[in-house]
C-alpha positions as CSV (number, residue, x, y, z in Angstrom):
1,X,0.0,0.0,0.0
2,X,3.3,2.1,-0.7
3,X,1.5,3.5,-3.5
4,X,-1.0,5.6,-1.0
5,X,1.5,7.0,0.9
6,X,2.3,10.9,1.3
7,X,6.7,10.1,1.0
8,X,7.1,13.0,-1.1
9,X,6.2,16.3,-2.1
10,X,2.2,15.8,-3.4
11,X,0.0,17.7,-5.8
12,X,-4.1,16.8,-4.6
13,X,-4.9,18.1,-8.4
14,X,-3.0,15.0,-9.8
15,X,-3.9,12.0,-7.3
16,X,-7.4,10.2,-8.5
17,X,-10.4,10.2,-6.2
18,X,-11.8,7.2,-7.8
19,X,-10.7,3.7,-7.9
20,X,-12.8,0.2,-8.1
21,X,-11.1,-2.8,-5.9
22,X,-13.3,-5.9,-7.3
23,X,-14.9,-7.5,-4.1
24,X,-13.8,-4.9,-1.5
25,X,-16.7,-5.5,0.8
26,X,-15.9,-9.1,1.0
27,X,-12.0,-8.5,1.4
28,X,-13.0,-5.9,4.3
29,X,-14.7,-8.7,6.0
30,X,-11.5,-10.3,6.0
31,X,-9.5,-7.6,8.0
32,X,-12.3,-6.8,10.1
33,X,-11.4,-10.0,12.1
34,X,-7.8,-9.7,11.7
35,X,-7.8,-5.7,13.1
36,X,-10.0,-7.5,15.9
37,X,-7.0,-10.2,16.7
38,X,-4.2,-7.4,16.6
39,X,-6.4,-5.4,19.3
40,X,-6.5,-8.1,21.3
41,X,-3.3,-9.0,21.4
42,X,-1.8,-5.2,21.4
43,X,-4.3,-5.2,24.3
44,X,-2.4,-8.3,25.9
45,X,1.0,-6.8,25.2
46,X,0.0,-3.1,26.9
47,X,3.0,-1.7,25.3
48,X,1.5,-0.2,22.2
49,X,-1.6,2.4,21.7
50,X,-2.9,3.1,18.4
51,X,-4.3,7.0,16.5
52,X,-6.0,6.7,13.6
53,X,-6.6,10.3,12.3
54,X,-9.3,10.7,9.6
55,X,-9.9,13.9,7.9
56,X,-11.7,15.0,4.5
57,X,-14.1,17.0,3.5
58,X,-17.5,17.0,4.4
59,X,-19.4,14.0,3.1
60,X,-16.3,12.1,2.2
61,X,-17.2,9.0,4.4
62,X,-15.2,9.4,7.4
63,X,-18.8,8.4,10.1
64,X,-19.5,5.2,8.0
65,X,-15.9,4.1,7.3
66,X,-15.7,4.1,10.9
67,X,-18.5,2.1,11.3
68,X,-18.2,-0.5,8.8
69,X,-14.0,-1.0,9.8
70,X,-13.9,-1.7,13.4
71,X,-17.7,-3.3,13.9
72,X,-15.4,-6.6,14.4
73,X,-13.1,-4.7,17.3
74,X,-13.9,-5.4,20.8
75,X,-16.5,-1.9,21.5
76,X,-14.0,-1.5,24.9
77,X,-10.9,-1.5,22.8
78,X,-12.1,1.5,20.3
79,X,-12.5,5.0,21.3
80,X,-14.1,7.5,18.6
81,X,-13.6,10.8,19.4
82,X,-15.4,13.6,17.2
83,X,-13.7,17.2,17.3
84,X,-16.3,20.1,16.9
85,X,-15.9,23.6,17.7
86,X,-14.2,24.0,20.8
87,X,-15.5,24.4,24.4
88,X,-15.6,27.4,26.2
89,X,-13.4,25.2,28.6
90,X,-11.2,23.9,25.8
91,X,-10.3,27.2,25.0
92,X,-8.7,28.5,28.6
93,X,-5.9,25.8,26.7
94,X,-3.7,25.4,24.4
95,X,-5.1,24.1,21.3
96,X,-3.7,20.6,21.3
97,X,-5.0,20.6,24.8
98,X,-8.3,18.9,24.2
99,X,-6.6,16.2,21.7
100,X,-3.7,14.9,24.1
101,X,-6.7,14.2,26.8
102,X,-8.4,11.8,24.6
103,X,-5.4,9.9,23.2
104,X,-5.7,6.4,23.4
105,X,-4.4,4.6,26.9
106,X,-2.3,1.7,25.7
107,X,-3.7,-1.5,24.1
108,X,-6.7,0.6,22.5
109,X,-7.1,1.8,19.1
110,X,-8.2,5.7,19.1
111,X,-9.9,7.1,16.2
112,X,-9.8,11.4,16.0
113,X,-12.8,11.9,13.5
114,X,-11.8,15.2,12.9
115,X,-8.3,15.7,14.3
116,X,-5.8,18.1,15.6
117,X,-5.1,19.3,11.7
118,X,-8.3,21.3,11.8
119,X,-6.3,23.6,13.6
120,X,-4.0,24.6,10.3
121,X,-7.1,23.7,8.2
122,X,-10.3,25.1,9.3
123,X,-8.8,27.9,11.3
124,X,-6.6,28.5,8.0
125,X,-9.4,28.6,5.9
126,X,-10.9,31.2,8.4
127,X,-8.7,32.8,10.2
128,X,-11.2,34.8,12.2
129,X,-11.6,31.5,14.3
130,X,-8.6,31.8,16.2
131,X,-9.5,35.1,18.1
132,X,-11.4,33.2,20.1
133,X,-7.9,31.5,21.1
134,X,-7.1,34.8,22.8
135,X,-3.5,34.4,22.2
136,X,-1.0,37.2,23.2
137,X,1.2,37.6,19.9
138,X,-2.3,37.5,17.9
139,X,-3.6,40.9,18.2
140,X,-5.4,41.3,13.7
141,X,-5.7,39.3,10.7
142,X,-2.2,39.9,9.8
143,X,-0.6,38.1,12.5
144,X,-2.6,35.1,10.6
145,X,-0.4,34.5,7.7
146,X,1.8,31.0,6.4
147,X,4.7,31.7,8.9
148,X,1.8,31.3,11.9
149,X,0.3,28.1,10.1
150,X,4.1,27.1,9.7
151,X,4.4,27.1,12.8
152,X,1.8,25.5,14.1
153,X,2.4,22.4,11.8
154,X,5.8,22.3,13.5
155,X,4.0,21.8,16.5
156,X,1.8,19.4,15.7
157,X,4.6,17.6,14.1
158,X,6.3,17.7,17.8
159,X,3.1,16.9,19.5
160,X,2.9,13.0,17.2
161,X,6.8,12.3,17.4
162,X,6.2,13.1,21.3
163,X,3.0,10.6,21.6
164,X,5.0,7.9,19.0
165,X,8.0,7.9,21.5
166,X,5.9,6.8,24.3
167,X,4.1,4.1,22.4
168,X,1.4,5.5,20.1
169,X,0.8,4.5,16.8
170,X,0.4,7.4,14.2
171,X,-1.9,7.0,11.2
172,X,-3.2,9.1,9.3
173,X,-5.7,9.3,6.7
174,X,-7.1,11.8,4.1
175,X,-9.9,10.6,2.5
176,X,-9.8,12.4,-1.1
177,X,-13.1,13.6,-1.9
178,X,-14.3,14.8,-5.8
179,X,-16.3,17.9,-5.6
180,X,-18.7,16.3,-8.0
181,X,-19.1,13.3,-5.9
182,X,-19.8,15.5,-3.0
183,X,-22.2,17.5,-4.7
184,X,-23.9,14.1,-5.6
185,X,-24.1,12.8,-1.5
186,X,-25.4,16.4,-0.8
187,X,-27.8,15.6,-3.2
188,X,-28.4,12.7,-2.2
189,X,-29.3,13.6,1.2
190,X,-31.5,16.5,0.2
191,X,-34.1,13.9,-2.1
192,X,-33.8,10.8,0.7
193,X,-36.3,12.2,3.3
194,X,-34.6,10.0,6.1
195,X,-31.4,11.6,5.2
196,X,-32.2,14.8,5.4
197,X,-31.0,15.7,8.9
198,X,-27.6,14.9,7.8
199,X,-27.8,18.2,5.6
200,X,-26.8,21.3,6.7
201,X,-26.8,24.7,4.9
202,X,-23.3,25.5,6.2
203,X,-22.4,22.4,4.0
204,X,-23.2,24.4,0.8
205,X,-21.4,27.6,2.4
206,X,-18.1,25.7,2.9
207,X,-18.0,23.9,-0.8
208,X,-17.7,27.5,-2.0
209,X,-14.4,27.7,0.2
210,X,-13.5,24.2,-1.9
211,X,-10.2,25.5,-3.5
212,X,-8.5,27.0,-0.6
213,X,-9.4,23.9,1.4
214,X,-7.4,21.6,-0.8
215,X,-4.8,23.9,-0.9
216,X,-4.7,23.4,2.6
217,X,-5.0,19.8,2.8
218,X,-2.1,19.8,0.1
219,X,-0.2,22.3,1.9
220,X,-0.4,20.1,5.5
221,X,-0.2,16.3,4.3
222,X,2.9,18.2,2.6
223,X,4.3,19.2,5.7
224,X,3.2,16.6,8.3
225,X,3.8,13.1,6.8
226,X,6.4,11.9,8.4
227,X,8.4,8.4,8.4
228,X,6.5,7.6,11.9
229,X,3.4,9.3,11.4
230,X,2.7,8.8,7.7
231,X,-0.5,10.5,5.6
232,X,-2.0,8.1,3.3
233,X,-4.5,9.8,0.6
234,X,-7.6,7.5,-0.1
235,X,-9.8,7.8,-3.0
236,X,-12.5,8.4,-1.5
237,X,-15.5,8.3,-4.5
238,X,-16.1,4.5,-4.0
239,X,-17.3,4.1,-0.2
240,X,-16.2,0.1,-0.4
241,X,-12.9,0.6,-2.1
242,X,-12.3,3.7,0.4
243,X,-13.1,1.2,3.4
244,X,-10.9,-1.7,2.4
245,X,-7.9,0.8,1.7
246,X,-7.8,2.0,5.3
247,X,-8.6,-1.4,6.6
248,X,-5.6,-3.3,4.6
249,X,-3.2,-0.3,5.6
250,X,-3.8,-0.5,9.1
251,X,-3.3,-4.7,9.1
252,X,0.2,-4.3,7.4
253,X,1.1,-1.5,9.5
254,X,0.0,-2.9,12.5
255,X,1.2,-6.3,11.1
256,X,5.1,-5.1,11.1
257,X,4.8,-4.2,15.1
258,X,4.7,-8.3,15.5
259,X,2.8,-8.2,19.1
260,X,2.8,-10.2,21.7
261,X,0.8,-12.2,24.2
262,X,2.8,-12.0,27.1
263,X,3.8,-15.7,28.8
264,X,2.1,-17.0,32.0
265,X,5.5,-16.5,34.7
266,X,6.8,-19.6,34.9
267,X,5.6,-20.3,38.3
268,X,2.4,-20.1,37.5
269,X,3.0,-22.7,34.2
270,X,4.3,-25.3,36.4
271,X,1.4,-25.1,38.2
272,X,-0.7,-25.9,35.8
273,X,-1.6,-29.6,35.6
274,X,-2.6,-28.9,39.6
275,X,-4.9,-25.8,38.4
276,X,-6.3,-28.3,36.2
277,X,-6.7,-31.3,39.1
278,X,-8.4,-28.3,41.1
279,X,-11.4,-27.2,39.0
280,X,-12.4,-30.5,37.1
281,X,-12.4,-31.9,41.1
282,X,-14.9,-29.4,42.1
């Protein structure tokens, strides 16, 4: 799955948002059960924590990828974590505050549905946002520019290789989007009746903004793919091939840690015949 990682300068404008993988449902299947073994035994191990970070656009799947991956992973070894606008409490902090709290504790897998890169993307997009932030050295619009964004992606890119020291698996995944197959699923949700509270007219406001969020997407997956905390881009069009992707990249990633069941002590395994005796003599 080389092929769908950022390991080099990127250009959105050139990667495909579409691709068919024949039988993808029935492949996911597949790595539902193994992703369920590796939590297990990562659980077992307690040496190891996994991040998955999703972002995309809006509509590009992230809710229902979620869903349809991990339904096979024990529900107390998965913690989703959705990131909307920040707290009136979360904002006396830092702004990576509220995303080190709700990192995974070792031998779970974490999912950010929304993730600390909202914070060079939305905010980037608009700017205004981060008055609310009530930082010192941010006192007008122009204090806003690429050197603050620059910065910030620095920081972010501390804040992973900090969390990946200590134990915590870093993946990341963009789920590339077409704008004509998001103006299809907004479609889409407008005709089906039972959809319609998944629409919002803010959805329609941000497509308008479509350009400049690429151009930050491009700019960050630039910037922030590292060797131990790697972007992979998903073409995202096909909901089933978009699913399997992730799935099959987190089993060979995961795959390469080799965990562990740790061995009963040896005291314990000597014992065991007499364990045995004990119970089936009851």
């Amino acid at each position: 799955m080389k092929s769908y990682k950022v390991a080099s300068s990127i250009n959105l404008s050139e990667i495909s948002t579409k691709e068919i993988i024949e039988k993808a449902s029935k492949k996911l299947k597949k790595n539902r059960k193994k992703l369920s073994q590796l939590q297990e035994t990562m659980y077992a191990e307690g040496k190891y924590a996994v991040l998955i970070c999703l972002q995309g656009m809006d509509t590009s799947g992230k809710d229902s990828l979620i869903r349809e991956v991990f339904k096979d992973v024990n529900a107390q070894g998965v913690e989703v974590t959705s990131f909307k606008v920040p707290t009136e409490v979360e904002l006396k902090h830092n702004y990576l505050w509220r995303h080190y709290i709700a990192l995974p504790e070792k031998g779970k897998i974490g999912i950010f549905n929304r993730t600390h890169y909202e914070n060079v993307l939305v905010t980037r997009v608009h700017p205004e946002y981060v008055f609310s932030e009530n930082i010192p050295s941010v006192k007008s619009l122009e204090d806003l520019d690429d050197d603050f964004y620059n910065k910030r992606m620095d920081e972010i890119n501390n804040f992973e290789k900090q969390i990946t020291n200590n134990g915590t698996i870093v993946l990341k995944f963009f789920l590339n989007l077409s704008k004509e197959e998001q103006k299809n699923r907004l479609l889409r949700r407008l005709k089906l009746k039972e959809k319609n509270w998944k629409f919002s007219p803010g959805d329609l406001k941000e497509r308008q903004l479509w350009d400049k969020y690429q151009f930050c997407y491009q700019d960050l997956l630039n910037k922030t793919s590292t060797e131990n905390t790697p972007w992979f881009v998903i073409p995202a069009d096909d909901k089933d091939t978009a699913r399997y992707l992730v799935s099959e990249i987190l089993v060979e990633e995961l795959d390469k840690l080799n965990f562990k069941e740790p061995e009963l002590p040896e005291k314990y395994k000597s014992e065991i015949k007499n364990y045995k005796k004990q119970l089936e003599s009851e």
